[in-house]
C-alpha positions as CSV (number, residue, x, y, z in Angstrom):
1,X,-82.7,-92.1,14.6
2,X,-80.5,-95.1,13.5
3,X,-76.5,-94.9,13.8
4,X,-74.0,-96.7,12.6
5,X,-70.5,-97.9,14.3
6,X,-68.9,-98.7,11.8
7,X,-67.1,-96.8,9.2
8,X,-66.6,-97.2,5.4
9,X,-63.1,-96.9,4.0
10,X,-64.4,-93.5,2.5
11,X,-65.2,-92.6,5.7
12,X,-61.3,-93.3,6.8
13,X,-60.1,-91.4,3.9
14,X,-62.6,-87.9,4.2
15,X,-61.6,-88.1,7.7
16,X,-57.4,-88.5,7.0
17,X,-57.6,-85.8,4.5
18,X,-59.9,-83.4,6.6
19,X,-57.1,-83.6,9.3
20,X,-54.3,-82.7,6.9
21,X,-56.7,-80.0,5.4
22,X,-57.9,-78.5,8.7
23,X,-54.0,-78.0,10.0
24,X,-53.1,-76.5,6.7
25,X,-55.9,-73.8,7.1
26,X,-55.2,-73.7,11.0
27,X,-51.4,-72.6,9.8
28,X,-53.3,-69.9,7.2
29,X,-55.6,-68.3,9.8
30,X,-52.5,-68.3,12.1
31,X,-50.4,-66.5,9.8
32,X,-53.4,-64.3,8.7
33,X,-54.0,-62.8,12.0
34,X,-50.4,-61.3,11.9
35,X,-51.2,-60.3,8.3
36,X,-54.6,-58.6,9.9
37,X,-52.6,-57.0,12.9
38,X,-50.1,-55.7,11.0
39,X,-52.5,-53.9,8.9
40,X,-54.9,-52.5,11.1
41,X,-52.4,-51.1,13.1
42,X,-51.3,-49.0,9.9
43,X,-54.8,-48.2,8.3
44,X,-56.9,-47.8,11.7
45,X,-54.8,-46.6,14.5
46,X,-55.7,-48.9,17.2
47,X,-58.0,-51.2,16.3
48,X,-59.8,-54.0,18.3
49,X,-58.0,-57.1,19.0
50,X,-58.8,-60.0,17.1
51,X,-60.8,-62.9,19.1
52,X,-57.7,-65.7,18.8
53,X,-55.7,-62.5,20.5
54,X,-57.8,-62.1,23.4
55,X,-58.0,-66.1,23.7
56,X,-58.4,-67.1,27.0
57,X,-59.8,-64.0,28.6
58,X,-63.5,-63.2,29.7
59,X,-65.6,-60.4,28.3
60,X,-66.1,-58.2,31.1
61,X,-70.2,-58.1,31.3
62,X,-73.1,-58.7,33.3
63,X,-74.3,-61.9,34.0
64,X,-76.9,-61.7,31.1
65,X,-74.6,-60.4,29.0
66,X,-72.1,-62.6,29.3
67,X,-75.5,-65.6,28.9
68,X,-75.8,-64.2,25.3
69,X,-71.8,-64.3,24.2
70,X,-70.9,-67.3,22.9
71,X,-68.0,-69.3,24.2
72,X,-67.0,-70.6,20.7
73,X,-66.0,-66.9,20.0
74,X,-63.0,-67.5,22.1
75,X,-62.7,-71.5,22.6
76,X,-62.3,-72.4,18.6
77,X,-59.4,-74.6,18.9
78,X,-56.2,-74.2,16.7
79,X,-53.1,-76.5,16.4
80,X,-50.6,-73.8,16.6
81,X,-51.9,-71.7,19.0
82,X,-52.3,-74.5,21.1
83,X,-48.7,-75.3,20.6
84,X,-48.2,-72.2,22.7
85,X,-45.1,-70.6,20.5
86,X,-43.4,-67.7,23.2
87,X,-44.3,-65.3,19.5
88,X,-47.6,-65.8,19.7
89,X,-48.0,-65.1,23.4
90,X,-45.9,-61.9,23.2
91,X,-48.1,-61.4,20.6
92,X,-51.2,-61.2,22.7
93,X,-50.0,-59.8,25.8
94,X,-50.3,-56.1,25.8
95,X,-53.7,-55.8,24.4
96,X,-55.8,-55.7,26.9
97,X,-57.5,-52.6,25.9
98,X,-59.5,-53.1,23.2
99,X,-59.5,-50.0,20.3
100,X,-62.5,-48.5,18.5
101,X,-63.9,-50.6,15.3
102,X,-64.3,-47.7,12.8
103,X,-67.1,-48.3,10.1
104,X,-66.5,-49.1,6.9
105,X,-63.0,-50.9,8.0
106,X,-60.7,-50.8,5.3
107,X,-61.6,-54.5,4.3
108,X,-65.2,-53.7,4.2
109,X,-67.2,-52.3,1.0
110,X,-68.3,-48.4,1.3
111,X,-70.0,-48.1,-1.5
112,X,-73.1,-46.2,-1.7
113,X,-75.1,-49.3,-1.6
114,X,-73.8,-50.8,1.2
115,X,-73.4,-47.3,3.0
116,X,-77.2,-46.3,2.3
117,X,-78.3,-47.3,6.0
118,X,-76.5,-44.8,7.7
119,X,-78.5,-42.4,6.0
120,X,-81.4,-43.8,7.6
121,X,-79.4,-43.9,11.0
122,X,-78.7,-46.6,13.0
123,X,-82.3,-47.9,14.7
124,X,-84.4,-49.2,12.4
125,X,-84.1,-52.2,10.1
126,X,-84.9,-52.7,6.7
127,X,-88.6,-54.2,6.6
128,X,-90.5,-55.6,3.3
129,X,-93.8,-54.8,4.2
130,X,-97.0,-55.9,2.0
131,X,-100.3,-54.6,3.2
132,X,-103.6,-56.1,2.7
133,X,-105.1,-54.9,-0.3
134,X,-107.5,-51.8,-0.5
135,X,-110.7,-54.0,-1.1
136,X,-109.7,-56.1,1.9
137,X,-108.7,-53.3,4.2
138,X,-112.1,-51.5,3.4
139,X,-113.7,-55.0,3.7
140,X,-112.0,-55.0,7.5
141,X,-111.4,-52.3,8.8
142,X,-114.7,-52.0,10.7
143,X,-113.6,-55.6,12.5
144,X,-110.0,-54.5,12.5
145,X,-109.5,-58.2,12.1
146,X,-106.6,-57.5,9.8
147,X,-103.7,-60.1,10.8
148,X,-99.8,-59.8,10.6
149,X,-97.7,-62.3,9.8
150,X,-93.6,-61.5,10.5
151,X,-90.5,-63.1,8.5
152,X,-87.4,-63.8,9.5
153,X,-84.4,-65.4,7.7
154,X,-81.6,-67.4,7.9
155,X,-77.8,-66.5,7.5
156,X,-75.9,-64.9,4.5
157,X,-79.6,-64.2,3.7
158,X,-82.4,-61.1,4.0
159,X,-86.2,-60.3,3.2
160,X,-85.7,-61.0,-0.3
161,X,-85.9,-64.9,0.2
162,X,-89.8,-64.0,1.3
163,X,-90.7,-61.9,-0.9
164,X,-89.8,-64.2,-4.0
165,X,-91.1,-66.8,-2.5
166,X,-93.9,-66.4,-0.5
167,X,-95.4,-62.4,-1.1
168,X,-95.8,-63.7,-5.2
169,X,-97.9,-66.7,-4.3
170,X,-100.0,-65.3,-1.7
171,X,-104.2,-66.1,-2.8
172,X,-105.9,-63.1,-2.9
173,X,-107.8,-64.2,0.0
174,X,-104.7,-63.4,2.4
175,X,-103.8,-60.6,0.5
176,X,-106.8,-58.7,1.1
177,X,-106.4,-60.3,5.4
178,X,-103.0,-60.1,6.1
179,X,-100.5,-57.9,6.5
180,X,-96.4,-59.7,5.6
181,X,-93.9,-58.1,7.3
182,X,-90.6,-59.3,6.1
183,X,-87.4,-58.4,8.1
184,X,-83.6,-58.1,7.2
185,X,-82.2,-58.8,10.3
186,X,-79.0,-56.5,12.2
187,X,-76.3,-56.8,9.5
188,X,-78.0,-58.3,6.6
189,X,-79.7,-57.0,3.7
190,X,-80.6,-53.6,3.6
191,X,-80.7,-53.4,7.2
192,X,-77.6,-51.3,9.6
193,X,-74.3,-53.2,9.8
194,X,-72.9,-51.3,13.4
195,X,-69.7,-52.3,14.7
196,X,-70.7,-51.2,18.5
197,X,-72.4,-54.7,19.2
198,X,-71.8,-58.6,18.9
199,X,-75.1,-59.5,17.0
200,X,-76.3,-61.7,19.9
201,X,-79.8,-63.1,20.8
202,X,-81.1,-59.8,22.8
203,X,-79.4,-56.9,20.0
204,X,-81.4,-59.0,17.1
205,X,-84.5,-59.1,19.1
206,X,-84.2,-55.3,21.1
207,X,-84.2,-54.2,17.0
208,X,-87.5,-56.2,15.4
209,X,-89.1,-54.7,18.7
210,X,-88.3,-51.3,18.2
211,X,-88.5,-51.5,14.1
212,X,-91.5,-53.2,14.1
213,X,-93.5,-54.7,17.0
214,X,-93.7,-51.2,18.1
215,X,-93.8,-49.2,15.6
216,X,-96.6,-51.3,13.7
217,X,-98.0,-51.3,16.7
218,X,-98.1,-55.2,16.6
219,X,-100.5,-56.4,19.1
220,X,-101.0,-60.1,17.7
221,X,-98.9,-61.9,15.0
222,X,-97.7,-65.2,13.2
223,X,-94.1,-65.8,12.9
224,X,-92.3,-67.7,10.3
225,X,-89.0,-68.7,10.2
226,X,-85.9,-69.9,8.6
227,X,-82.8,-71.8,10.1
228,X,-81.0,-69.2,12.3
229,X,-84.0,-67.0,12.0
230,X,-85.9,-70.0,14.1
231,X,-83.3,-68.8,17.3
232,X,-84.7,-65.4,16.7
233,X,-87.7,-66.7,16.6
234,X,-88.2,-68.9,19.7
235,X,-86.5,-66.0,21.3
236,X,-89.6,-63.8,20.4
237,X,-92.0,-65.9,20.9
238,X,-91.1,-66.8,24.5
239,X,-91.2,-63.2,25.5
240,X,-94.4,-62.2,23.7
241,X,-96.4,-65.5,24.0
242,X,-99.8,-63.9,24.0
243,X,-98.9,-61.9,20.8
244,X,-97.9,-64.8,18.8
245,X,-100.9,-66.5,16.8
246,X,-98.4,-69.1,15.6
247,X,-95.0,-70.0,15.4
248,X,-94.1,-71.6,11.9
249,X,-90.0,-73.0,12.0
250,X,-88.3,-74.1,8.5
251,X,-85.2,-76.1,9.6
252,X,-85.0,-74.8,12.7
253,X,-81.0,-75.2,14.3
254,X,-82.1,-77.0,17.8
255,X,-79.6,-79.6,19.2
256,X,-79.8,-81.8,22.4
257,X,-76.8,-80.5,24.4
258,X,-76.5,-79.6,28.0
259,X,-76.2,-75.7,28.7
260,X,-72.3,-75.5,29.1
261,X,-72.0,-77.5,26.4
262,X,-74.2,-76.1,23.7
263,X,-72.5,-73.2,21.5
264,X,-69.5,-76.1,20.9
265,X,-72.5,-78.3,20.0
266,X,-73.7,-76.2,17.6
267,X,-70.6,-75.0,16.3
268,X,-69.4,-79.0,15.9
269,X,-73.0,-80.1,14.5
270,X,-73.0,-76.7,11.7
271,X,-69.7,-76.5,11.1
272,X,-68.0,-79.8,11.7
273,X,-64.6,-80.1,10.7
274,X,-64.7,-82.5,7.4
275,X,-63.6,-82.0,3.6
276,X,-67.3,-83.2,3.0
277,X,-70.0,-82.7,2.1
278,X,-68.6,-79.4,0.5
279,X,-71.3,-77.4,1.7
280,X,-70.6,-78.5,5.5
281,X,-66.7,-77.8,4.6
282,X,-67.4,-74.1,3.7
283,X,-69.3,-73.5,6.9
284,X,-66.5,-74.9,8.7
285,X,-63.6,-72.7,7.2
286,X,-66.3,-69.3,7.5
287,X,-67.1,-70.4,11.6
288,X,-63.7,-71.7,12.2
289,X,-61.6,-69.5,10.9
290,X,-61.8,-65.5,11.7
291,X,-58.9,-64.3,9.5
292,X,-59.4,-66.7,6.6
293,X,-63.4,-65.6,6.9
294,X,-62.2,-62.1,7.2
295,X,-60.1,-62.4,3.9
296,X,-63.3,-64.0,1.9
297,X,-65.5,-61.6,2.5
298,X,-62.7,-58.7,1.9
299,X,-62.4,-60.7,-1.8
300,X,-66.1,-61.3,-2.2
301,X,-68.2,-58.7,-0.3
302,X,-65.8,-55.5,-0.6
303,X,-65.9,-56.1,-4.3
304,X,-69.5,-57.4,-5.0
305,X,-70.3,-54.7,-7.7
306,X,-67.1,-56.4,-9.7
307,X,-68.7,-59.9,-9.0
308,X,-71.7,-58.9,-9.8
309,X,-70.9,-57.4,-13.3
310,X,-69.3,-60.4,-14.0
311,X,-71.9,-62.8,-13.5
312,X,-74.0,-60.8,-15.3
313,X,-72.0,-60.6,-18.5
314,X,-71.4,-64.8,-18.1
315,X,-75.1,-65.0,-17.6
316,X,-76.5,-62.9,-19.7
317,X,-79.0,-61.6,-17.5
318,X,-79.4,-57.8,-16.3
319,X,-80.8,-59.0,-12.7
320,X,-79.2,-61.7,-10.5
321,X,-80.5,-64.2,-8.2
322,X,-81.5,-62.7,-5.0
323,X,-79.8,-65.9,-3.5
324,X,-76.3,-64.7,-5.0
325,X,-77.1,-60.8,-4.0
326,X,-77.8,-61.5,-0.5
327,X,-74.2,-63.3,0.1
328,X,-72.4,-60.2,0.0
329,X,-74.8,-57.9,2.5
330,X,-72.9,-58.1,5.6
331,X,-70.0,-57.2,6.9
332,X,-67.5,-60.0,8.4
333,X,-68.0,-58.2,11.9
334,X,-71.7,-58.7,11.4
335,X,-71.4,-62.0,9.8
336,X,-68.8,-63.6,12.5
337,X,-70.7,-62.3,15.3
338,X,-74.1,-63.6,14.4
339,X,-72.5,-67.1,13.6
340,X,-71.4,-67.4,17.1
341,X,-73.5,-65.4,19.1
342,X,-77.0,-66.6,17.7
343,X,-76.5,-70.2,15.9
344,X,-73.6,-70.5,18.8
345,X,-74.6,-68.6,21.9
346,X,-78.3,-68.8,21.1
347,X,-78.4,-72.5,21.0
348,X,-77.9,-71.9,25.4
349,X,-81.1,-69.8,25.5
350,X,-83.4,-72.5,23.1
351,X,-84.3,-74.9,26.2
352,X,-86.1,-72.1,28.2
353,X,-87.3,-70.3,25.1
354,X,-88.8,-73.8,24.4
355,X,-90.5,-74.6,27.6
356,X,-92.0,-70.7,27.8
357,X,-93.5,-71.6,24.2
358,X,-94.9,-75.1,25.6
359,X,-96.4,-73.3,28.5
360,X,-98.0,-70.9,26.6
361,X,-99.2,-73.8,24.5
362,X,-98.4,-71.9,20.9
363,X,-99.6,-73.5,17.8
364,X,-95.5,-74.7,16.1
365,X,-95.0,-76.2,12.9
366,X,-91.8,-77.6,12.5
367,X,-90.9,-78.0,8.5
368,X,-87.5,-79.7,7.6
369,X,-86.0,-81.5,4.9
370,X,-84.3,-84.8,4.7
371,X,-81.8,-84.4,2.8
372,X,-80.6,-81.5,4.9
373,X,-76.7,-81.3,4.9
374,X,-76.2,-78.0,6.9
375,X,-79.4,-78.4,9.7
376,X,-79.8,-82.2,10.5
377,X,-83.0,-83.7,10.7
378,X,-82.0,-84.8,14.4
379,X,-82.2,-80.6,15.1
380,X,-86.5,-81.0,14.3
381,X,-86.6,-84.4,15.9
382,X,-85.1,-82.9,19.1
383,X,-87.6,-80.0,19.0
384,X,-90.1,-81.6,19.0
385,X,-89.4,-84.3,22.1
386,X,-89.5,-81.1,24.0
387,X,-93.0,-79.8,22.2
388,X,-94.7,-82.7,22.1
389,X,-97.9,-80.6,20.3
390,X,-95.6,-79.2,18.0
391,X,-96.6,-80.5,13.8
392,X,-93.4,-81.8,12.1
393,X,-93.6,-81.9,8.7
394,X,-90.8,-83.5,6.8
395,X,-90.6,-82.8,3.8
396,X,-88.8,-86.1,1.4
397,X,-85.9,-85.6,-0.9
398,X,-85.8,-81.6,0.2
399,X,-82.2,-79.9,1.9
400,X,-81.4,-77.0,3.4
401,X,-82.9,-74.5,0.8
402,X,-85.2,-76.4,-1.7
403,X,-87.1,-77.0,1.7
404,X,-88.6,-73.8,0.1
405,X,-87.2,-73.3,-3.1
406,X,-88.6,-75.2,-5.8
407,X,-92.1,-75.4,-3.9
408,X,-93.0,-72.1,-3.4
409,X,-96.5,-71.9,-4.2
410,X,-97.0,-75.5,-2.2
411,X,-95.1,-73.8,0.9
412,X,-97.6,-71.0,0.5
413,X,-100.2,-72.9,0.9
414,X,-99.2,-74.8,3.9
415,X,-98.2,-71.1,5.6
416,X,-101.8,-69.9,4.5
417,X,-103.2,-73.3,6.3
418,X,-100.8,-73.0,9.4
419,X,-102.4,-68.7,9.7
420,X,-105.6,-69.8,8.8
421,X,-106.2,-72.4,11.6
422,X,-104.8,-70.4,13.9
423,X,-106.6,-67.5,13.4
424,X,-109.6,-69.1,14.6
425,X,-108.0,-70.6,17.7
426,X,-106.5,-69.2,20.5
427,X,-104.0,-70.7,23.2
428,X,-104.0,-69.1,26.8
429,X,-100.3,-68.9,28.0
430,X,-99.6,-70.4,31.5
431,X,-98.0,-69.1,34.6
């Protein structure tokens, strides 16, 4: 990919200005967690400690475990912690035990709504689940040639981004073949929101197995996948390779880094540190920051239902965007965790999960846009160096989201191509 040395003048002055901005919101978050501890202490007894309060110190875990935490939990850098004032480490020392996290915290929503999956229990997610029509399933069930195909999808999102997108434009040939299975992942959507676990890798994957793999009694499947859902994704695929038919990955988040050096890759390449682009700045201040994250979603999420009123009466409309719905289904513990541990922590698993997938030698399609601000086109490019049989399809003018919004029906048709093909091919995984 070309570079550049040099730097424009607006270069020098988005940079100058991210600096002063950055130590102002490094002073906020600062500030905040005091704000937090005080609190907490008051509304839930003894709650756990904060990850900028247990800076420094190592989760006590296996080996695995400790594989799937990311280090950028603990290593996010901050100009006056790093001064070391003697209040902050009195602050900190103390709390080495760590309390319960009580759900709903007193910054989180508990409305019915967002309450709803406890009444489901804690073990199942939420699935979307279309299944071949009745002509087709008569038409097949003698053959039981009847194909899945399983959805996962990116942050701050959940099954809804499949369901208006791809379920409404399926042809009628696939909807009489296959069966769409479209998952809200561990703390999104519809889906349970615990506070017992840290969202990594292994907890998102331990729950599609047990909410569906098993229980649909998935046997062989396709996969498709958007942006953090792609880390899930590899992740699946490279421990069911002779389940997976194919392995379709929309702006998937896979940088060159060494091992020891990849969850501060991500975190600098996702969420760098710079005024602009102002969708790259609001990743940075919600990955950066855990107080000053913890604070927007107590404004936003606890009081969706208000936001949502309000849109609706400056709209006009009586139903919202499923894009603007979906921002507010998590909880900042869900939220924070997944950030770090998957897009973070996950990006040190994606080199084996790649070479298991080349082994096996999985059909992969690789689809990425351009004009992607938040995933960079370098993420597919690296990919596909290390799947050389991998298809990349890059997709002109198209970022982050209008990579499938905006060409639904088109994006259909590739998915329908990509299942298609590989339904009548099969790849024999290698030892």
């Amino acid at each position: 990919m070309p570079t550049s040395s040099t730097f424009s003048p607006g270069d020098v002055v988005i940079s100058a200005v991210s600096l002063l901005v950055f130590a102002l919101l490094d002073l906020l978050d600062f500030i905040l967690c005091y704000f937090y501890r005080f609190l907490d202490v008051i509304l839930e007894g003894n709650p756990v400690p904060c990850y900028c309060q247990r800076r420094g110190r190592e989760e006590r875990s296996d080996g695995e475990g400790r594989e799937e935490v990311s280090e950028t939990l603990h290593g996010r850098r901050n100009l006056f912690r790093e001064m070391g004032f003697p209040f902050w480490k009195a602050a900190s020392d103390g709390e080495e035990e760590r309390g319960e996290l009580r759900f709903p915290r007193w910054s989180d929503c508990s409305c019915i709504s967002c309450l709803s999956w406890q009444e489901r229990g804690q073990d199942k997610l939420h699935l979307a689940v279309m299944e071949p029509s009745s002509q087709g399933r008569k038409k097949e069930c003698d053959t039981d040639s009847t194909e899945s195909v399983v959805f996962l999808h990116g942050f701050l999102s959940s099954s809804s981004l499949w369901v208006e997108t791809v379920f409404h434009n399926l042809s009628e040939v696939t909807k009489q073949s296959f069966r769409m299975v479209a998952v809200d992942l561990l703390g999104f959507g519809r889906s349970p929101k615990p506070t017992n676990c840290t969202y990594t890798v292994r907890e998102h994957l331990d729950m599609i197995e047990a909410s569906v793999i098993r229980p649909l009694e998935l046997n062989s499947y396709h996969i498709v996948a958007h942006s953090m859902g792609c880390i899930i994704a590899l992740a699946m695929a490279a421990k069911h390779p002779e389940s997976v038919k194919s392995l379709t990955l929309v702006a998937p988040p896979c940088f060159d880094s060494t091992e020891e050096e990849a969850s501060h890759t991500a975190l600098n390449k996702l969420a760098e540190r710079r005024v602009w682009p102002p969708l790259l700045f609001g990743s940075a201040v919600m990955s950066w920051y855990e107080h000053i994250g913890r604070t927007v979603c107590f404004i936003f999420c606890r009081n969706h239902s208000t936001w949502e009123w309000m849109m609706k009466l400056v709209t006009r409309r009586r139903a919202l965007s499923f894009l603007f719905m979906d921002l507010s289904k998590h909880t900042h513990h869900s939220a924070w965790h997944t950030m770090h541990n998957v897009l973070c922590g996950g990006a040190k698993l994606v080199d084996k999960h790649l070479e298991a997938v080349r082994k096996a030698k999985m059909p992969v399609t690789v689809i990425h846009g351009d004009k992607d601000q938040l995933v960079p086109m370098e993420c597919s490019y690296n990919l596909k160096s290390k799947l050389p049989h991998a298809d990349l399809k890059v997709m002109n003018g198209r970022d982050h989201s209008s990579v499938i919004l905006g060409r639904e029906k088109m994006f259909t048709c590739e998915l329908e191509q990509i299942w298609s093909t590989s339904t009548n091919c099969t790849h024999i995984p290698h030892s």
